[in-house]
BAFI-3210 file (N, C-alpha, C; in Angstrom, 3 decimals, decimal comma, padded with zeros to 6 digits):
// residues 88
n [1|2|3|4|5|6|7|8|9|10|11|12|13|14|15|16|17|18|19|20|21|22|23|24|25|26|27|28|29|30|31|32|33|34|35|36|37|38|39|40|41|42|43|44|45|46|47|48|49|50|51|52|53|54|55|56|57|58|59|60|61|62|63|64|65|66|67|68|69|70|71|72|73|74|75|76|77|78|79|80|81|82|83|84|85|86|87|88]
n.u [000,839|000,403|001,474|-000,996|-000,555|003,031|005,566|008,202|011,533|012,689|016,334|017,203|016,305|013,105|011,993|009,909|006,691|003,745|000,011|-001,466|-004,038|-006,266|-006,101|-005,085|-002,245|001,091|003,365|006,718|009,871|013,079|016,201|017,749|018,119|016,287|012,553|010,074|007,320|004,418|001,947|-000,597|-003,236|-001,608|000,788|003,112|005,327|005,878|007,460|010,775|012,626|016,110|016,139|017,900|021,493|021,683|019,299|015,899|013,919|011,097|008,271|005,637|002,572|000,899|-002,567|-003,833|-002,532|-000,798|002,079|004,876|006,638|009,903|011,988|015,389|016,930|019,436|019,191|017,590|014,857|013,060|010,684|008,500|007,158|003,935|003,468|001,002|-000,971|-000,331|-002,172|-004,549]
n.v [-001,176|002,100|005,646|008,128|010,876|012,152|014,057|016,169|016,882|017,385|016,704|014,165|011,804|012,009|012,733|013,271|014,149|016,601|018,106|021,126|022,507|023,154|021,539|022,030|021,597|020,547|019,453|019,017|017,154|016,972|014,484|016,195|019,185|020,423|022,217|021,742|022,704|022,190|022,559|020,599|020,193|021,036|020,120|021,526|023,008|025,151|026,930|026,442|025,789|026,296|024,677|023,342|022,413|020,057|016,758|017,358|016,529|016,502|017,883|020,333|021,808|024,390|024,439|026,635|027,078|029,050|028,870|027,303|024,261|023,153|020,528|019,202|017,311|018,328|019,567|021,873|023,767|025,277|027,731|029,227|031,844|031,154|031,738|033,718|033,322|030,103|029,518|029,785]
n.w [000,000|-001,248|000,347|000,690|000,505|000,168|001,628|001,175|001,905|004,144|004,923|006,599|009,173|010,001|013,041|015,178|014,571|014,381|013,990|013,065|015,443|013,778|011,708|009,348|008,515|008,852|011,064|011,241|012,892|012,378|012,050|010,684|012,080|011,592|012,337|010,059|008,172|006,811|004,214|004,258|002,285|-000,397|-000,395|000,120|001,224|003,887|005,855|007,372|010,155|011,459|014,535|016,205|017,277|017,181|016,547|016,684|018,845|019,848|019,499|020,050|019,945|021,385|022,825|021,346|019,351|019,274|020,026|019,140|021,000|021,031|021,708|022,080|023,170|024,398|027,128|027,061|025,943|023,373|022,241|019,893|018,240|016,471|013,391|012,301|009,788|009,572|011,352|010,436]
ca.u [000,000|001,722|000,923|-001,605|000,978|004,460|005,964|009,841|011,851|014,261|017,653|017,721|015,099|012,002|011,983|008,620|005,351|002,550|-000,250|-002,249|-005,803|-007,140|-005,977|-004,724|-000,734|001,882|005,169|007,928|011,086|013,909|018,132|018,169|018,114|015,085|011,565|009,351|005,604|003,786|000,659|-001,714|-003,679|-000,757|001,683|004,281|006,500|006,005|008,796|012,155|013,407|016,785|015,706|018,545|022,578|020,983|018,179|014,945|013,141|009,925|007,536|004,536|001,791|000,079|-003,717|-004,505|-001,334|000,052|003,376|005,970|008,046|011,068|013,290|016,823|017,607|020,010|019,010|016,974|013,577|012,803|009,444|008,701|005,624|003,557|002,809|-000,634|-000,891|-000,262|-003,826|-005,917]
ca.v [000,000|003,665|006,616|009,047|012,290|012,503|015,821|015,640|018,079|016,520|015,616|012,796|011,026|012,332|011,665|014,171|014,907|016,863|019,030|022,406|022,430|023,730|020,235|022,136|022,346|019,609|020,443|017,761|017,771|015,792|014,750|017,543|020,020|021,459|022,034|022,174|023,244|021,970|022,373|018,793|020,110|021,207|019,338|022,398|023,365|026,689|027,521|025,776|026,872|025,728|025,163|023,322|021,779|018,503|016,476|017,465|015,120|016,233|019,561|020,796|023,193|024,669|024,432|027,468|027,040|030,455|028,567|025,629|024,248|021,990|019,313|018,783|016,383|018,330|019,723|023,030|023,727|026,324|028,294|030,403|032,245|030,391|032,640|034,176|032,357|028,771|028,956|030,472]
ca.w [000,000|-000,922|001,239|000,154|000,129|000,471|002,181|000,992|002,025|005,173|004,860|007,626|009,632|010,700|014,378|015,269|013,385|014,846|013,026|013,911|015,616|012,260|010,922|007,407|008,321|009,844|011,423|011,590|013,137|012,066|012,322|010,289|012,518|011,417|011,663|009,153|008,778|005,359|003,952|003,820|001,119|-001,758|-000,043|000,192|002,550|004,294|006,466|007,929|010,943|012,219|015,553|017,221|016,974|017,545|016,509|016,658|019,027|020,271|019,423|020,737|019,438|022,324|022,199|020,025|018,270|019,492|019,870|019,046|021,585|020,918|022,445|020,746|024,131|025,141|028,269|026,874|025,333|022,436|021,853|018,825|018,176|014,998|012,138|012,101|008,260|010,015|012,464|010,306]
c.u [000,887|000,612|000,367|-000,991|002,087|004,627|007,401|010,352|013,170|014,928|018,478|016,080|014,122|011,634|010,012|007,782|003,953|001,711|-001,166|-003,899|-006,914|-006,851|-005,194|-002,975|-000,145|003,093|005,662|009,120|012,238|014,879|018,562|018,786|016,859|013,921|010,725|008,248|005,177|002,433|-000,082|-002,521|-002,895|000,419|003,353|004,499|006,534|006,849|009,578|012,745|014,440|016,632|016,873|020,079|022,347|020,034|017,258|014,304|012,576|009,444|006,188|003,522|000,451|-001,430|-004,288|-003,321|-000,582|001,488|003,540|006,902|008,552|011,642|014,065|017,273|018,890|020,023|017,898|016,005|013,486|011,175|009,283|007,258|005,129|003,122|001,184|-001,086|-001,043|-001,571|-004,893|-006,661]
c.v [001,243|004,744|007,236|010,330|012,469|013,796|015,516|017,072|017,726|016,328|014,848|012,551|012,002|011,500|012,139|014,901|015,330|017,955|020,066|021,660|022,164|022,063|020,792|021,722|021,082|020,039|019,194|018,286|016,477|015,592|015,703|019,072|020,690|021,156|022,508|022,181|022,951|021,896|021,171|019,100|020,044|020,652|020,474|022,435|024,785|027,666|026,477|026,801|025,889|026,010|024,623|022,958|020,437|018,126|017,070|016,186|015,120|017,679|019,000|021,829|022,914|024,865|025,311|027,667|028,718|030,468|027,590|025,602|023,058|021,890|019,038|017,543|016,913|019,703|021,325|023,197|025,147|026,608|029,192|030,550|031,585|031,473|032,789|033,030|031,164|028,460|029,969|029,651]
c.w [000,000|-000,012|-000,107|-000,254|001,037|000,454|002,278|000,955|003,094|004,695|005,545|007,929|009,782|012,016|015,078|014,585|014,021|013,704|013,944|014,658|014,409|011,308|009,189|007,612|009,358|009,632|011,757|012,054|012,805|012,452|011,331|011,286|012,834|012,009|010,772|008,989|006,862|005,517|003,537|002,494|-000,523|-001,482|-000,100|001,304|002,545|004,831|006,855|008,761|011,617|013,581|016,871|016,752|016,949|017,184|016,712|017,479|019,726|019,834|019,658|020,029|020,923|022,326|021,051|019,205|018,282|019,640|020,058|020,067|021,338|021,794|021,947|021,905|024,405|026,399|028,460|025,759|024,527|022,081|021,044|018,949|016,839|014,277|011,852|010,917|008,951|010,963|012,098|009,325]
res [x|x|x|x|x|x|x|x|x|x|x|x|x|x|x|x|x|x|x|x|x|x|x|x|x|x|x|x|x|x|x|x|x|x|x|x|x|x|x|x|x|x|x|x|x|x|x|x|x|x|x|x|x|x|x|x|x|x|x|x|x|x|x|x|x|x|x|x|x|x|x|x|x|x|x|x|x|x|x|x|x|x|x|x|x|x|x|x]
***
């Protein structure tokens, strides 16, 4: 069985995949470094934010999606504000 849509864009694993409230938009985080925030319907990729020196390996969107926080595992947590655009 193939998946329904591929979101290619990483250049390592994908360790963390969560999506908004609104259900339109999923944010992954990978051994990239990064995360990244794509659209489910056109299957693009909206932003990339290097968010740590390390893995990526846990995020959060806070109930109304007013902000992301990351886990790189090593010993300190990152919060950004989400882009108006991303919870509407």
């Amino acid at each position: 069985m193939e998946p329904e849509k591929v979101f290619d864009g990483h250049s390592d694993e994908v360790h963390v995949i969560t999506s908004t409230a609104n259900g339109k938009y999923i944010i992954s985080g990978s051994g990239d470094k990064t995360i990244r925030a794509w659209d489910i319907s056109t299957l693009k990729q909206l932003s990339v934010l290097k968010a740590s020196d390390k893995m990526i390996s846990n995020i959060h969107l806070t109930p109304n999606d007013e902000f992301l926080v990351c886990d790189s595992g090593v010993g300190n947590i990152g919060i950004w504000k989400v882009p108006q655009s991303l919870r509407e």
